[in-house]
C-alpha positions as CSV (number, residue, x, y, z in Angstrom):
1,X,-22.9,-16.8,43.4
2,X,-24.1,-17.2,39.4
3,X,-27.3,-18.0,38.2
4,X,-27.0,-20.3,35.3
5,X,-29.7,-19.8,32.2
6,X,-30.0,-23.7,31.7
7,X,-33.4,-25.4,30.7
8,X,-34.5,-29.4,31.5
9,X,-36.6,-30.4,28.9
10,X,-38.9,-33.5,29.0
11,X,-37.6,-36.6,26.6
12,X,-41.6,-36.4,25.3
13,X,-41.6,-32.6,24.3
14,X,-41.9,-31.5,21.0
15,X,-39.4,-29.3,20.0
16,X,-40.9,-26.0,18.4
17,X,-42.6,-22.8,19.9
18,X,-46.3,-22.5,21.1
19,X,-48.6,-21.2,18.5
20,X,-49.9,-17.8,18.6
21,X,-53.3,-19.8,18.9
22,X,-52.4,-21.6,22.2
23,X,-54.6,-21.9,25.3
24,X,-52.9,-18.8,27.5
25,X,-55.2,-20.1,30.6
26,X,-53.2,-23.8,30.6
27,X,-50.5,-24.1,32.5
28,X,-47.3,-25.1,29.9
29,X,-46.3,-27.9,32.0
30,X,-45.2,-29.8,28.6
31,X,-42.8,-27.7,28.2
32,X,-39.2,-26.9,29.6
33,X,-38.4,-26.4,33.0
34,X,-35.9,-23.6,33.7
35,X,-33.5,-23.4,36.2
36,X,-33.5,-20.0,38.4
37,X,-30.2,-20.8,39.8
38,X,-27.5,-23.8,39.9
39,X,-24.0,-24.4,41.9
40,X,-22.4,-27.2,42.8
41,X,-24.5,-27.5,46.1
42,X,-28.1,-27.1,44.4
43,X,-30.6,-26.3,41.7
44,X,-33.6,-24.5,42.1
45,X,-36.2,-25.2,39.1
46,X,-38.8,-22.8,38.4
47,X,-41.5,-25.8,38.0
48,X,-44.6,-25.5,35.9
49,X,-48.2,-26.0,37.1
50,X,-49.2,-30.0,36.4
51,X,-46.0,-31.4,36.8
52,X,-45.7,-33.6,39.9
53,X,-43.0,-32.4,41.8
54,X,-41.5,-35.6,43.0
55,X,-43.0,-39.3,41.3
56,X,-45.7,-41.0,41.7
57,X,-44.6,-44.4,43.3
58,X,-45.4,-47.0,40.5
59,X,-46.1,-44.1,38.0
60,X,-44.2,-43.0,35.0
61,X,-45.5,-40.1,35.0
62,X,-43.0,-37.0,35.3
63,X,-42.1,-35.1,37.6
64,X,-39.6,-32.2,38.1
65,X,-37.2,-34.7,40.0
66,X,-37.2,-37.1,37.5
67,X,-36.6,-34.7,34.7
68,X,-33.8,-33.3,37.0
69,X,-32.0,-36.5,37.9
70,X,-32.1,-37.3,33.9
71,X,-30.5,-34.0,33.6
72,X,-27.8,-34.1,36.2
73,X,-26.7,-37.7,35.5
74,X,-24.7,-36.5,32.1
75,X,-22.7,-34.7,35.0
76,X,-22.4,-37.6,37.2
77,X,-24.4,-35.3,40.1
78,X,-27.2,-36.2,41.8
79,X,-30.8,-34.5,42.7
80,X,-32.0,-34.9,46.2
81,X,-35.5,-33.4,47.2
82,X,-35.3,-30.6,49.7
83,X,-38.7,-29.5,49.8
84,X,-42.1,-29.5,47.7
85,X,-44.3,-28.1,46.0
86,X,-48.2,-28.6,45.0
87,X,-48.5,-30.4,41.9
88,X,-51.2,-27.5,40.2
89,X,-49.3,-24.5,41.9
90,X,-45.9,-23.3,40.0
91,X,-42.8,-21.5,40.7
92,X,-39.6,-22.0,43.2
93,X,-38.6,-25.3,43.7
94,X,-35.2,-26.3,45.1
95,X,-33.0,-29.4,44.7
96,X,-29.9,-30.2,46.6
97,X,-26.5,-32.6,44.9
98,X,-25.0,-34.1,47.7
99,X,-26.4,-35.4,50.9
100,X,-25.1,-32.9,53.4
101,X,-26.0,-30.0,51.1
102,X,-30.0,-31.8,51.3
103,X,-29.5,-32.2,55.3
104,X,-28.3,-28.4,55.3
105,X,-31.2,-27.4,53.2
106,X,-33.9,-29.5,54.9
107,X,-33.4,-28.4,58.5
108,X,-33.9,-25.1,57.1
109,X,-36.9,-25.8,56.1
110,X,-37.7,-27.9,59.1
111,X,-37.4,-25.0,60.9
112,X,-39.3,-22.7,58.9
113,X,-36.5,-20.1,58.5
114,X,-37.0,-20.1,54.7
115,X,-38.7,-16.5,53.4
116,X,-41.1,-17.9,51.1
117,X,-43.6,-16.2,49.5
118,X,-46.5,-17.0,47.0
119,X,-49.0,-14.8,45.3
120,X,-52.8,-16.5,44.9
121,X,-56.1,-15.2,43.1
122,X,-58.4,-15.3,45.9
123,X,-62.5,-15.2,45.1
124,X,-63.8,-12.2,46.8
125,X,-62.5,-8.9,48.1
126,X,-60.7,-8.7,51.2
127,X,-62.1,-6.5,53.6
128,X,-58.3,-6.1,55.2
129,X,-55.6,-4.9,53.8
130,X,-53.1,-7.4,55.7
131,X,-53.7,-10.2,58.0
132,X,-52.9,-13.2,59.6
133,X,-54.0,-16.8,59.6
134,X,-53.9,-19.9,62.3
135,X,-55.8,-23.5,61.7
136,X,-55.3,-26.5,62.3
137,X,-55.3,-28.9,60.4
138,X,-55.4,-33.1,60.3
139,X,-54.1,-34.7,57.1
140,X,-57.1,-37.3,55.5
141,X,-55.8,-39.1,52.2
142,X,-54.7,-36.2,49.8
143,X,-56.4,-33.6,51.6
144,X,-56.1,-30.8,55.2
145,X,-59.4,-31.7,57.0
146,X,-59.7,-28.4,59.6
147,X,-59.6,-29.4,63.5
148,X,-59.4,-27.2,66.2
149,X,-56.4,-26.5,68.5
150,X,-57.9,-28.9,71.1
151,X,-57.6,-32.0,68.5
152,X,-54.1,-33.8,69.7
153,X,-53.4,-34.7,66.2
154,X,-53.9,-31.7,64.6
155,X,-50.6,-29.6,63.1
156,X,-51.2,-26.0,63.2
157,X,-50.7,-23.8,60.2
158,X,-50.2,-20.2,60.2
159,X,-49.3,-17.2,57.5
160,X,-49.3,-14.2,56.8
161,X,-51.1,-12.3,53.7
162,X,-51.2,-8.7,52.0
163,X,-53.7,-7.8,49.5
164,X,-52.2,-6.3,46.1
165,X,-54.9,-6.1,43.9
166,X,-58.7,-5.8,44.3
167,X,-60.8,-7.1,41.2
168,X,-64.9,-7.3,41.0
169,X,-65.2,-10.5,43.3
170,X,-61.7,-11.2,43.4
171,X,-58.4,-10.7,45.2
172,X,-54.4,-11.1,44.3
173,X,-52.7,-11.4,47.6
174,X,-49.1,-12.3,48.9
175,X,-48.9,-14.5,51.1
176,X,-46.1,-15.5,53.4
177,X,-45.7,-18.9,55.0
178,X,-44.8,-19.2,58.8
179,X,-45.5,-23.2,58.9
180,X,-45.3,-25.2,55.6
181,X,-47.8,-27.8,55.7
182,X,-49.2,-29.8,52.4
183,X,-51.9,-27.5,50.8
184,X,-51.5,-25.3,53.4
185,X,-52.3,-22.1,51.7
186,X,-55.0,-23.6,49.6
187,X,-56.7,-24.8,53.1
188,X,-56.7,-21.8,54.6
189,X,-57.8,-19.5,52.5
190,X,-60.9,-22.4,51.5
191,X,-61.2,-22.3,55.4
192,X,-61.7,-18.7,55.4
193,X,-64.1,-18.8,52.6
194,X,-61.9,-17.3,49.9
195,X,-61.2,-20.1,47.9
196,X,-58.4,-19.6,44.8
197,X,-59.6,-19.8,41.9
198,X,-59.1,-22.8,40.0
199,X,-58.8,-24.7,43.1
200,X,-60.8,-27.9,42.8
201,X,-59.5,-30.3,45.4
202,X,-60.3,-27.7,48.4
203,X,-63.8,-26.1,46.3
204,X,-65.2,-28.1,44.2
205,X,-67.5,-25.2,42.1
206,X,-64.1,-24.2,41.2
207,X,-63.5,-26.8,38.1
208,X,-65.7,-24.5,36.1
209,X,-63.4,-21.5,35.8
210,X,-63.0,-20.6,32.6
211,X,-59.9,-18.2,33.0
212,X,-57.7,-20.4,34.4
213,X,-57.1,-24.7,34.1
214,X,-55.0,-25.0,37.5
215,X,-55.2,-23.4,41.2
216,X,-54.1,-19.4,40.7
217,X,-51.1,-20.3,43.2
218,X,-47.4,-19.2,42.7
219,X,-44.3,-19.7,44.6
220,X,-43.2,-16.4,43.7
221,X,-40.4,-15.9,46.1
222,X,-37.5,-17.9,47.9
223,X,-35.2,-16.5,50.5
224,X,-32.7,-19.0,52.4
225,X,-28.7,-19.7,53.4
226,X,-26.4,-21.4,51.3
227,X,-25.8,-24.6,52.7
228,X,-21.8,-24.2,52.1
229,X,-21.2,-20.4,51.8
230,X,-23.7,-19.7,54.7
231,X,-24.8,-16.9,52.5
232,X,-28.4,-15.5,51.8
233,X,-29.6,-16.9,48.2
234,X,-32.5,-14.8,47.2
235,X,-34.5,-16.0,44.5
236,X,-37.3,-14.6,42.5
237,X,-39.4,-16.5,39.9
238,X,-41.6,-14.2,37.5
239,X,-45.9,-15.3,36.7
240,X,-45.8,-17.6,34.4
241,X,-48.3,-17.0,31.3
242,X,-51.3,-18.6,32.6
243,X,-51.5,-16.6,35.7
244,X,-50.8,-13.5,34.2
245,X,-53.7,-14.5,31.8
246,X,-56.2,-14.8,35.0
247,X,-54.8,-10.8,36.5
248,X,-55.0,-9.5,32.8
249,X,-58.7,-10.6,32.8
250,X,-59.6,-9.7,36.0
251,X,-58.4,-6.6,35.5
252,X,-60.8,-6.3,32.6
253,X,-64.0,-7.2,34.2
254,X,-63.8,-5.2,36.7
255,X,-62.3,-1.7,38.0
256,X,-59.0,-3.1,39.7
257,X,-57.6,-1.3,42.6
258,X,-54.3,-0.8,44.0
């Protein structure tokens, strides 16, 4: 299969390179989106921290689908949604053109039989090297309220992490999703009382970190079968300069490990 170097660009960008001056702990979610990997089946974009994944209904805000769909149209395709992403974490997103590619795609994921891995900034230091986690969760509004395995209408969510890094008072850890609910990863870890940095919605002390402007949350890693070929489609989609911003700091502070 071939990876196309293509880039989506939003009809609002300026075009031009960052200054040497620019704010390295924003994310650059005003500026392109490239595409990881494109056939005639999909497209997975490697989205940016701040762009919506999917609209807003009665927004014109952007999002990766819309920018996607502009895109495609010149080649009379289509985008259909597959799966998502939070709107402040970046990486891995994929896209499907037809409708029985999307229905191949989505009952993958449905099933959880996706590899998909993220790496997070963590506050604090693990005092395991690996581990599992189980909740459960009930969705209020925007947010994962936690509910106990007793509570009927409770989903359950469970993953798995490894530590990578150890920092001062903080960790970078890879975590692998066995469920895939909405925030998951950003509840758990909250639950546990390792909250990621930068993330706001689930702790709110966390709007006054000065290293990083978004939730330290990356889909990093995306492993899942062609929905024609039946193939595996491995993909991997590097830090994005914001991130690496946060570790390169970190690292600074404090006497990293590992």
């Amino acid at each position: 299969m071939k990876r196309l170097p293509r880039n989506v660009r939003s009809r609002q960008e300026k075009p031009g390179g960052a200054s040497g001056s620019e704010d390295r702990r924003r994310p650059r979610f005003s500026r392109e989106i490239s595409v990881l990997y494109e056939d005639e089946a999909m497209v997975v974009l490697d989205k940016p921290a701040g762009l919506l994944a999917v609209p807003i209904k009665g927004s014109r805000t952007p999002s990766a689908l819309s920018l996607l769909v502009a895109q495609l149209e010149r080649k009379k395709q289509q985008a259909l949604v597959v799966h998502r992403i939070d709107r402040f974490a970046s990486g891995a997103l994929v896209f499907a053109k037809t409708g029985s590619d999307r229905h191949a795609l989505v009952r993958q994921f449905l099933a959880h039989t996706p590899v998909r891995r993220y790496l997070a900034v963590v506050r604090g230091r693990l005092d395991v090297d690996t581990g599992t986690l189980v909740h459960y969760f009930r969705r209020e509004g925007m947010s994962q309220q936690m509910r106990t395995a007793r509570d009927t209408k409770a989903a359950r969510a469970e993953l798995r992490f490894s530590v990578e890094r150890l920092f001062a008072n903080a960790s970078l850890v890879r975590v692998e999703l066995v469920t895939g609910l909405q925030n998951q990863i950003r509840a758990q870890f909250s639950a546990m009382g390792h909250p990621i940095i930068g993330d706001r919605k689930y702790h709110p002390a966390e709007a006054s970190e000065p290293l990083i402007a978004r939730v330290a949350l990356h889909a990093a890693y995306l492993q899942f079968v062609h929905p024609r070929s039946g193939e595996s489609v491995t993909i991997n989609c590097k830090l994005p300069p914001d991130f690496q911003h946060l570790v390169q700091e970190l690292s600074r502070s404090g006497r990293a490990q590992r």
